[in-house]
C-alpha positions, -999 to +999 in steps of 0.1 A: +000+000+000+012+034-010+023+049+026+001+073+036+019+096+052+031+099+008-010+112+006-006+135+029-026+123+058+004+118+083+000+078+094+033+071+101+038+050+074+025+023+098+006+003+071+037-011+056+043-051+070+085-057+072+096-096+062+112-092+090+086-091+114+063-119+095+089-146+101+098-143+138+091-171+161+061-152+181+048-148+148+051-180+132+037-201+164+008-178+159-003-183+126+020-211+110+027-209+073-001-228+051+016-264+057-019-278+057-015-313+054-039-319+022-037-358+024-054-362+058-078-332+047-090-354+016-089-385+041-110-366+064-136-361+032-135-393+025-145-410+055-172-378+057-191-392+024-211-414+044-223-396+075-224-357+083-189-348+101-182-342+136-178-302+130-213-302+119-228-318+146-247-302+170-235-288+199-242-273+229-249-233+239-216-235+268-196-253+240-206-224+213-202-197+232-161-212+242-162-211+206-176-178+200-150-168+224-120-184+208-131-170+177-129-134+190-097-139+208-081-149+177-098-125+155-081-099+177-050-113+175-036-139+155-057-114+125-030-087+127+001-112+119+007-118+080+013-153+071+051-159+069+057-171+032+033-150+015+049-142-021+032-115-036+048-113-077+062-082-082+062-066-120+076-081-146+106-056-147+114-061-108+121-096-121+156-112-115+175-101-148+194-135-156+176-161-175+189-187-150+177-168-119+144-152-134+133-190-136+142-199-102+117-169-088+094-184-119+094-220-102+093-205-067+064-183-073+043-213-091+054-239-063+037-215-036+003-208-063+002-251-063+005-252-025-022-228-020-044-241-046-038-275-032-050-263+005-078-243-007-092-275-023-085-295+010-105-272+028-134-271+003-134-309+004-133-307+041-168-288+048-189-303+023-213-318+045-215-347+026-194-364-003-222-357-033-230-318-018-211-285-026-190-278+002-195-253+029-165-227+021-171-205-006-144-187-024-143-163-050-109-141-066-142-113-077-158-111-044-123-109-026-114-080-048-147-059-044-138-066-004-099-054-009-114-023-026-142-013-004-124-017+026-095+001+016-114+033+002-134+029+040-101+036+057-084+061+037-116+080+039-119+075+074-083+086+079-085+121+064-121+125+081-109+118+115-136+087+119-120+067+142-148+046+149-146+030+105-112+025+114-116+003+138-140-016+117-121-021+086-091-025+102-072-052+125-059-035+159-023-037+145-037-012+115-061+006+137-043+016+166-017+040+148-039+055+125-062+066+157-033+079+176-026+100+140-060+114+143-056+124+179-022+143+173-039+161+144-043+200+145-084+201+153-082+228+126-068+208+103-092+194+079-081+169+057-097+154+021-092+121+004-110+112-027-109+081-053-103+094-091-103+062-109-088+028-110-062+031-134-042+000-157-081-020-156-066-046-178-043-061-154-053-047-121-070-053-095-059-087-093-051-114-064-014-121-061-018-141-029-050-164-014-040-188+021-066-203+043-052-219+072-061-233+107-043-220+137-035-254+151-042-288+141-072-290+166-104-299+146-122-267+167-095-245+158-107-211+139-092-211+104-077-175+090-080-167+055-058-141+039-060-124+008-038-100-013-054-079-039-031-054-058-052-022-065-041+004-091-056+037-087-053+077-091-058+093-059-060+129-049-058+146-014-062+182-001-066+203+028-095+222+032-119+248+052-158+245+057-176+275+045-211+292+062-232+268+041-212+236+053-195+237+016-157+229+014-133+251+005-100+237-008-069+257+006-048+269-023-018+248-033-026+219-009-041+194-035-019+168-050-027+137-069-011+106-078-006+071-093-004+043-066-001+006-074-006-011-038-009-044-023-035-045+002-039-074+026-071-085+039-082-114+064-105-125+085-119-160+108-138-188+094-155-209+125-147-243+113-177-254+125-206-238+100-177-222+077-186-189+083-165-157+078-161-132+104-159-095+091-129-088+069-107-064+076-073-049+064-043-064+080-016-043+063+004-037+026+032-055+011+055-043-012+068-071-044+086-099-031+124-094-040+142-130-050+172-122-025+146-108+004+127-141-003+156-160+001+163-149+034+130-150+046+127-190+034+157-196+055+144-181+084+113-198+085+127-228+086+152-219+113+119-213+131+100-240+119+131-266+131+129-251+167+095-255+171+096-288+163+120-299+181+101-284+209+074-310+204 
């Protein structure tokens, strides 16, 4: 995501998500990377063709609202962390240069689309209710987009309207909490614009560079987060204004700028993995391309951390 302290709305630049910080050990024993294990997801399916599985079943109000429960805790939580591993394909000219290297990234890239494909379908498999029925989980690249871009107008709108209350909504705490503390230093006299020109380059974006649905744990009652990457390519303008007798804004001379952002907006949310319903979505941060040598280093880190924690086991 385009910073937006670069629109002129003074965040901080707190929207952007460091590798760094999505592959240390707190983080990765939070939300693991998406090592679904798609064999004993399919085996779970297969056994569930002839009776209705055990996350169906009813069950009772104390057990529901421990549920309900978990579900918040984690939605508060476990929501803000990006899931290590995440590739999101950067621009054909931020591509390694050497042919030998540019297909390394090439296989790299297409090994992590397989593995999410792969867990996507395990999942699907895994709520339908019974082998012949469509399955519980619903996904959709369209209806993820349209989620990305509503959101992320919601909080850029809120932002340079002072509505703290849309931020919290459309935003995990992580997100939230900075922009809110922005809008409290703010000058009470300082009034602030943001407006949507267009979406600009339609025939490529938006687009989804990055879909993972995983559980938290490897308990059947776990909640599951899904994560979605949506890269958004749009014209923005900002300016600072005054409100006139009538109520009417009156833009402040030489305060109005506009530009061209390309940004990759991140967006999750809980699925109970008991009826397969999502929890609101919300924004969870930006990422900027993956870079091959960046990507390198991150891969070896996670699995510095993945080694430790299980030895710990």
């Amino acid at each position: 995501m385009a910073s937006v302290s670069r629109l002129g709305l003074g965040s901080r630049g707190m929207l952007s998500t460091q590798a760094a910080s999505r592959i240390s050990p707190r983080v990765v024993r939070i939300v693991p990377t998406c090592s679904f294990s798609t064999s004993n997801a399919l085996a779970r399916g297969r056994r569930a063709g002839t009776r209705t599985p055990a996350r169906d079943e009813i069950r009772s109000p104390s057990a529901q609202i421990a549920q309900q429960k978990l579900t918040q805790k984690v939605t508060s939580n476990a929501i803000n962390v990006i899931f290590p591993g995440t590739f999101v394909r950067p621009p054909w000219k931020l591509w390694p240069k050497d042919f030998k290297s540019r297909l390394s990234f090439f296989q790299t890239w297409a090994k992590i689309k397989s593995q999410e494909a792969l867990t996507k379908f395990a999942m699907k498999f895994s709520s339908m209710p019974k082998f012949y029925k469509s399955p519980a989980l619903k996904t959709s690249n369209s209806a993820s987009i349209l989620t990305a871009k509503g959101l992320h107008r919601s909080m850029m709108e809120a932002l340079a309207s002072g509505d703290k209350d849309t931020i919290r909504k459309v935003c995990a705490s992580k997100v939230a909490l900075p922009l809110q503390a922005t809008i409290d230093t703010r000058p009470k006299n300082k009034l602030m614009a943001w407006e949507l020109v267009e979406y600009t380059k339609t025939w490529v974006y938006p687009t989804v560079l990055s879909h993972k649905i995983s559980p938290i744990e490897k308990s059947k009652d776990a909640p599951i987060i899904e994560q979605v990457v949506v890269a958004i390519s749009s014209k923005q303008r900002r300016y600072q204004y005054i409100l006139g007798q009538n109520g009417e804004r009156k833009k402040l001379p030489m305060t109005e700028k506009e530009m061209d952002v390309i940004e990759n907006i991140v967006i999750g949310c809980v699925i109970d993995p008991h009826t397969w319903q999502r929890d609101e979505w919300r924004i969870i941060g930006s990422m900027k391309p993956t870079d091959s040598a960046e990507w390198e280093e991150e891969a070896r880190l996670v699995k510095i951390v993945e080694h430790g924690e299980a030895m710990k086991r």
